[in-house]
C-alpha positions in Angstrom: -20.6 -90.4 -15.4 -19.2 -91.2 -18.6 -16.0 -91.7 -19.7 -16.1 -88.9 -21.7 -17.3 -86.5 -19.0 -14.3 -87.4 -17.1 -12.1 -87.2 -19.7 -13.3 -83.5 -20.0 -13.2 -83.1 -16.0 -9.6 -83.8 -16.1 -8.7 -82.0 -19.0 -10.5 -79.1 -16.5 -8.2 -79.9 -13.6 -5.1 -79.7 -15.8 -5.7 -76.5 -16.8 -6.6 -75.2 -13.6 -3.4 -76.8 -12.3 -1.1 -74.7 -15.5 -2.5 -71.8 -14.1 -2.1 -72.8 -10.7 1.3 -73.4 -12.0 1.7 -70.2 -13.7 0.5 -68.4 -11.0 3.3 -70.3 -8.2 6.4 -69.2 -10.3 5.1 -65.6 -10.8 5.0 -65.9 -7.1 8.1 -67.4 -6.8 9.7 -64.6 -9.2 7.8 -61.8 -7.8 8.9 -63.3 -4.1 12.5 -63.5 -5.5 12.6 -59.5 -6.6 10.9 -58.7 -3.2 13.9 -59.9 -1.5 16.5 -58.8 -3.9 14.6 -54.9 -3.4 14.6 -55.9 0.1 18.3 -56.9 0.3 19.1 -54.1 -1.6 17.2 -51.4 0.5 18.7 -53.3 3.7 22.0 -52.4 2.1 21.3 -49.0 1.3 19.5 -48.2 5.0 23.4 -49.9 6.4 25.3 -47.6 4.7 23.4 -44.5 5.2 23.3 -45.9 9.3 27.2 -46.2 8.9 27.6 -42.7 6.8 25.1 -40.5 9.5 27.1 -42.6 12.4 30.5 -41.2 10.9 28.9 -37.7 10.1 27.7 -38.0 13.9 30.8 -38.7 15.4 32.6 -36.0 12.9 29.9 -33.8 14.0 31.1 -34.6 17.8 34.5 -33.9 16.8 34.2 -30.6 15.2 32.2 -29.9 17.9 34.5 -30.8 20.7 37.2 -28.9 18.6 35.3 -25.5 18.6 35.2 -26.3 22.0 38.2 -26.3 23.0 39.0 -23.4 20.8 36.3 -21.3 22.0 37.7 -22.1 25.0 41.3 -21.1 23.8 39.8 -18.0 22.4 38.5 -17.3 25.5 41.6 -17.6 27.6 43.2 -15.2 25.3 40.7 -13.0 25.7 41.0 -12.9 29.1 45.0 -12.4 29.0 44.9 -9.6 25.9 42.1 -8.1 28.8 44.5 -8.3 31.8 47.7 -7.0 29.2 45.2 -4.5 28.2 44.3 -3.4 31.7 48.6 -3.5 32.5 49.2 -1.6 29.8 46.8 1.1 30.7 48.2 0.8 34.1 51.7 2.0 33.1 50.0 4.4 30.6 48.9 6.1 33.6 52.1 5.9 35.5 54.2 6.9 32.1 51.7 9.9 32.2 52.0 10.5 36.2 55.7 10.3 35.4 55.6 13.0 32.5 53.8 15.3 34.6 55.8 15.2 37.2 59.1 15.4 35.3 57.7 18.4 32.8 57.0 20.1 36.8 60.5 19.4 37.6 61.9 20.5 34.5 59.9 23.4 34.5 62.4 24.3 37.2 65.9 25.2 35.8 68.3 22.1 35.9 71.8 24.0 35.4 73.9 26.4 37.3 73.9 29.8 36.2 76.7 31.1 33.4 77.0 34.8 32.5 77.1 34.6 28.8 77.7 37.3 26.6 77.7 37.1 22.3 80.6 38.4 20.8 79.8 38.2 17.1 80.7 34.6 16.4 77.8 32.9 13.9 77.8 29.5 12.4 75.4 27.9 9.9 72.6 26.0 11.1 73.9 22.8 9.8 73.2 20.5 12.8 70.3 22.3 14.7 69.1 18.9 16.4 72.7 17.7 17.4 75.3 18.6 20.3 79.3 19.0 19.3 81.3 17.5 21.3 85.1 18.3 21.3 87.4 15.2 22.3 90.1 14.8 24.1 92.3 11.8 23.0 94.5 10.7 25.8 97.4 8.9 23.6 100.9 7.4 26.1 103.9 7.8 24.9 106.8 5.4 25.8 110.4 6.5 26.4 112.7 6.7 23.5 109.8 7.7 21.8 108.8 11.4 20.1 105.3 13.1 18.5 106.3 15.6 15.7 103.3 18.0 14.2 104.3 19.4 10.5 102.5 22.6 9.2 101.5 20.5 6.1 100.1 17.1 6.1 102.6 16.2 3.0 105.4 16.2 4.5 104.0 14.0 7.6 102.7 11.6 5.1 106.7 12.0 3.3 108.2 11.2 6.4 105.7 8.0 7.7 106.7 6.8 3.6 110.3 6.8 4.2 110.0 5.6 7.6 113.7 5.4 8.4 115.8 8.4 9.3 119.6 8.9 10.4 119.6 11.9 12.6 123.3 13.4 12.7 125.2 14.0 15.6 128.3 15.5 16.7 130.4 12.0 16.6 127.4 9.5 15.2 123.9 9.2 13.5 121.1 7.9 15.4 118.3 6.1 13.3 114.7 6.4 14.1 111.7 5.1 13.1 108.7 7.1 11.9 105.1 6.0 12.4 101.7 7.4 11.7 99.4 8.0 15.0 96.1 6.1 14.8 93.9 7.0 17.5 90.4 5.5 18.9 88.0 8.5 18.3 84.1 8.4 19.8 82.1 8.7 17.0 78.8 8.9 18.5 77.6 8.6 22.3 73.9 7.6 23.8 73.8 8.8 27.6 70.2 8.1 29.9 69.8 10.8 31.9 67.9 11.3 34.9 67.4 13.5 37.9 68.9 12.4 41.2 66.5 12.4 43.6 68.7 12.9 46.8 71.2 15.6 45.3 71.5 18.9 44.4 73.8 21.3 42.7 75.1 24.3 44.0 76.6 27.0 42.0 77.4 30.6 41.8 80.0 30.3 44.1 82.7 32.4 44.4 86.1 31.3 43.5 88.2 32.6 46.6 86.4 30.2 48.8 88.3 27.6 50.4 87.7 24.3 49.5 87.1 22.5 52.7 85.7 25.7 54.5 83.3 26.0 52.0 81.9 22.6 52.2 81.8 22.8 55.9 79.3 26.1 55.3 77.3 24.4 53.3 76.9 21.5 55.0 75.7 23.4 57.9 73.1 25.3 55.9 71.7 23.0 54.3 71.0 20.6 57.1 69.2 22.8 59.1 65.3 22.2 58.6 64.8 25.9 59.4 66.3 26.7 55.6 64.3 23.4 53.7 67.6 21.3 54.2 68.1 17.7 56.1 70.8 15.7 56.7 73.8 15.6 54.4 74.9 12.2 53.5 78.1 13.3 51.4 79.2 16.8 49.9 81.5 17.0 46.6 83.3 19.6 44.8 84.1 20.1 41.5 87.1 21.5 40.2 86.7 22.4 36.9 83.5 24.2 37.6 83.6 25.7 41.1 80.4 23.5 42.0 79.6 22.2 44.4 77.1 18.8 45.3 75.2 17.8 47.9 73.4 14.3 48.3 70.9 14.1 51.7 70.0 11.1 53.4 66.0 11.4 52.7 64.9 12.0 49.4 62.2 14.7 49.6 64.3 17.0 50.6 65.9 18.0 47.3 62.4 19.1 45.9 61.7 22.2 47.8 65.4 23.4 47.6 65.3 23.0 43.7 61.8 24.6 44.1 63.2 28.1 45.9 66.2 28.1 43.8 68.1 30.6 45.3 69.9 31.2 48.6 71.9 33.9 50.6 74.6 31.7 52.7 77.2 33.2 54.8 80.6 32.3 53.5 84.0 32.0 55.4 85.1 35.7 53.7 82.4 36.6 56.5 79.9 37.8 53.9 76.7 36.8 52.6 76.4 35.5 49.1 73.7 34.2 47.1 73.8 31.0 45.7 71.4 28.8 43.5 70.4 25.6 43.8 69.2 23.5 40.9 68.7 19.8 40.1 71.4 17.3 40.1 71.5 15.2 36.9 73.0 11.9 36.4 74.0 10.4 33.4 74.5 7.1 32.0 76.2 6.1 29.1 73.8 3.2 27.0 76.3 3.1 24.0 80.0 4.5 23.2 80.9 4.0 19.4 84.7 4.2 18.0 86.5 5.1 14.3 90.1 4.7 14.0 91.9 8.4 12.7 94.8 8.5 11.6 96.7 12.0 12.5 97.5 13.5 9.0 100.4 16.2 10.3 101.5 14.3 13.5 104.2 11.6 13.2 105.6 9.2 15.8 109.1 8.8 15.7 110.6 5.6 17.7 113.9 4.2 18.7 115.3 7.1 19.8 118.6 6.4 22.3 119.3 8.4 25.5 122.7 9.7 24.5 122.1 13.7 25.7 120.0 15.8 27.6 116.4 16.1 26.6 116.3 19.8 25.2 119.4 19.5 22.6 118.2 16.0 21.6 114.8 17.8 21.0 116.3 20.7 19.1 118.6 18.5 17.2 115.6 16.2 16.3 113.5 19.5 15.1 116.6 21.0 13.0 116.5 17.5 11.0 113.3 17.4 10.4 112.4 20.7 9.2 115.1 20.3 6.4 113.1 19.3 3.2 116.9 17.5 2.1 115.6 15.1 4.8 112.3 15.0 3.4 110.8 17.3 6.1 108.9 20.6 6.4 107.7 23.5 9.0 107.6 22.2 12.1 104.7 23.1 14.5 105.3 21.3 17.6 107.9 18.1 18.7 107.7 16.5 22.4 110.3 14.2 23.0 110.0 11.3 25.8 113.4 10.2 27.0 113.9 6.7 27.9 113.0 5.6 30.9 109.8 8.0 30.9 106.5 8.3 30.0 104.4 10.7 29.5 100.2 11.2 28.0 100.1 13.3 24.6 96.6 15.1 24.6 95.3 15.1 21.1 92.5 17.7 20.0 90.7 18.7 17.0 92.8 20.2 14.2 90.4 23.2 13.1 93.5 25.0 11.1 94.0 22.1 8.3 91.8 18.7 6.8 93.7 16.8 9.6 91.7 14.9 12.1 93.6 15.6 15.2 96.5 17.3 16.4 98.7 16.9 19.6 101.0 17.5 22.0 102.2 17.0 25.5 
């Protein structure tokens, strides 16, 4: 081969070898951006692992947390269904209850009164409401007096001036003048119930003896022939002619308030009929008090025992109805000598704009 042919061969092989060459690096390059992609999508597949692990284990969370408060839920389902189920329980029994008290009630609960209208009407200010009149227990110390004026001026005059010398025959006594302030109920709440083991008995006459008659009735009454039982305690009451009876059992009270009405032989020897309702019993749930001041009743203090009662009294009214002493019409003076007491019973002054009036 010539030199020339070889010249050309290698000038061949050279170029071959560039491309060779060329061919390598775009390897090399394209090799290079395979791994960067590849890194890159390595990267990428890590973080999505890491972000679906944590959405996993949030899912698991939130999960576990409607768990427990489906299970929450759940128990307070089943309490709101037991409170549901106790609450129609005392439904029942408030209803049972109603029933059997509107059957009770349907029975009269009060003694009988003969009442008669004798022309007396009032507005219908206060159809929903009861009136009560009080009665203000107020003590009165010795050396101490209540004076009620006709006018409510000449109280007030007298409270303003507050000292007084009251002439005597050989010296002036010097008293003290106050206003009364008294503790009035302004408005009661009583519970009241019926007693299951008592009854009232009324209509009785009023010549009865008192022990006598309980000793009749007691008799009656606990014989099971006339609906009765044993008779635990017996009461009478005084301001009304009344009479109570409690048994030992307690269903024996229902068929007596059922009949009603009873002819009992007395101690006169006669038979009279009596009638036998429900005992109620009632509890007071709340008392509330205002402060009145008496506008025409005046306490006077400091007086001395130095006489008799009566001519201290009259000497003590004679002073104060003189309007030179700053006094007026007198109504009504109680005087408490020393040593004493005594309770002043104050009512409700209807005749004036006082709030009370008193005496002894």
């Amino acid at each position: 081969m010539t030199p020339e042919c070889l010249q050309q061969e290698i000038e061949n092989y050279k170029a071959k070898y560039a491309e060779l060459q060329k061919d390598k690096d775009e390897l090399e390059n394209a090799r290079t951006e395979a791994e960067k992609s590849t890194k890159e999508f390595e990267d990428r597949a890590l973080r999505l692992t890491m972000r679906m692990e944590g959405e996993k284990q949030e899912n698991m969370n939130l999960e576990l947390t409607h768990q427990v408060m489906l299970g929450e839920a759940e128990d307070e389902a089943a309490k709101l269904q037991k409170m549901k189920q106790h609450l129609e329980k005392q439904l029942q029994e408030a209803v049972e209850r109603k029933r059997v008290l509107e059957e009770e009630m349907k029975i009269s609960s009060r003694p009988e009164r003969q009442m008669v209208f004798k022309g007396h009407v009032e507005g219908l200010d206060h159809p929903d409401s009861i009136t009560v009149i009080p009665r203000i227990q107020f003590p009165i110390s010795g050396g101490c007096a209540l004076i009620t004026f006709d006018e409510a001026e000449v109280a007030q005059n007298i409270i303003e001036m507050r000292e007084h010398d009251v002439p005597l025959e050989e010296c002036h006594l010097r008293v003290k003048a106050w206003p009364v302030q008294l503790l009035m109920p302004m408005a009661i709440e009583m519970q009241m119930k019926l007693c299951n083991r008592r009854i009232l008995v009324s209509n009785i006459p009023a010549s009865e003896r008192t022990d006598l008659l309980l000793d009749k009735l007691e008799l009656f009454f606990s014989k099971r022939r006339n609906g009765g039982g044993e008779v635990e305690e017996r009461e009478f009451l005084p301001d009304s002619g009344n009479v109570i009876l409690t048994f030992l059992d307690n269903g024996v009270t229902k068929e007596l308030v059922k009949k009603g009405s009873f002819n009992i032989p007395l101690s006169s020897g006669k038979t009279h009929l009596l009638k036998v309702t429900s005992c109620v019993a009632g509890e007071i749930k709340d008392l509330k008090f205002k402060t009145c001041t008496c506008r025409r009743t005046v306490l006077l203090t400091g007086i001395p025992d130095v006489m008799d009662k009566e001519p201290l009294q009259d000497l003590l009214e004679i002073h104060f109805q003189k309007a030179s002493n700053g006094g007026g019409e007198v109504e009504a003076l109680s005087y408490v000598p020393e040593g004493s007491h005594a309770i002043a019973i104050f009512e409700e002054d209807t005749g004036s704009n006082s709030s009370a009036s008193g005496g002894l």
